[in-house]
N, C-alpha and C positions, 0 to 999 in steps of 0.2 A: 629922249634921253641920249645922252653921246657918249660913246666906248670913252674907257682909258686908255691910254697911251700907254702903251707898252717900251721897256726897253731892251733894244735885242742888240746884242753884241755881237758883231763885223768882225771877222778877222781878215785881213790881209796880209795875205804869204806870197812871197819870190820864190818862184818855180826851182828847179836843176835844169830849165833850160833855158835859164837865164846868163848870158855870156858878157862880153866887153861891152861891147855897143848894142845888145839886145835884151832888153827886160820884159819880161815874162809875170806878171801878180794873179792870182787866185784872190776871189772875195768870199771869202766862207761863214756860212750863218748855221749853228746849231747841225755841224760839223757835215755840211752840204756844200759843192758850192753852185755859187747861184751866177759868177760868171768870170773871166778873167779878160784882161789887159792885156795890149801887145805894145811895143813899140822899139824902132828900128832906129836905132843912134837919136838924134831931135826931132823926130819926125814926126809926122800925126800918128796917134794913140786907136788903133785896130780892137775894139771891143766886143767881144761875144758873150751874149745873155746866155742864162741855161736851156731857154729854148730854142736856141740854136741860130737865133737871128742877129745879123753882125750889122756895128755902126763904125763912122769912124768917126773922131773927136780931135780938137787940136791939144788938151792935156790930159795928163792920168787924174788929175781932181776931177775934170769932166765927167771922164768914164765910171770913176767910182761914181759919182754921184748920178747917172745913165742907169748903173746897175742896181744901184739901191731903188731908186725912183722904181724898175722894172717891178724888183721884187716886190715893194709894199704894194703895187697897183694888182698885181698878179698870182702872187703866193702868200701871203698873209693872211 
């Protein structure tokens, strides 16, 4: 037999330390979060999971989708 598919709602929030050329997102799932985005004017997207281990990517659609991928494989 195979699980249902669950659906779990994503939030993504911009930090306060997010500035002119610096953006800063949190990804929060069932009001945890499970990892945030960096990125420095155009530049490649600095992503850190909740377990502490950092990628980088060349867009923020990447990273969210790095972090989600993380979580389903790992915390669900």
């Amino acid at each position: 037999m195979s699980k249902r598919n669950k659906n779990i709602e994503v939030e993504i929030n911009e930090t306060p330390n997010s500035k002119n050329d610096f953006t800063e997102l949190e990804l929060i799932v069932r009001k945890k979060v499970i990892g945030k985005l960096q990125q420095q004017a155009d530049g490649p997207v600095s992503v850190e999971f909740k377990s502490g281990d950092k990628r980088t990517v060349q867009t923020i659609e990447e990273g969210i989708q790095s972090i989600i991928a993380e979580y389903n494989l790992h915390d669900e």
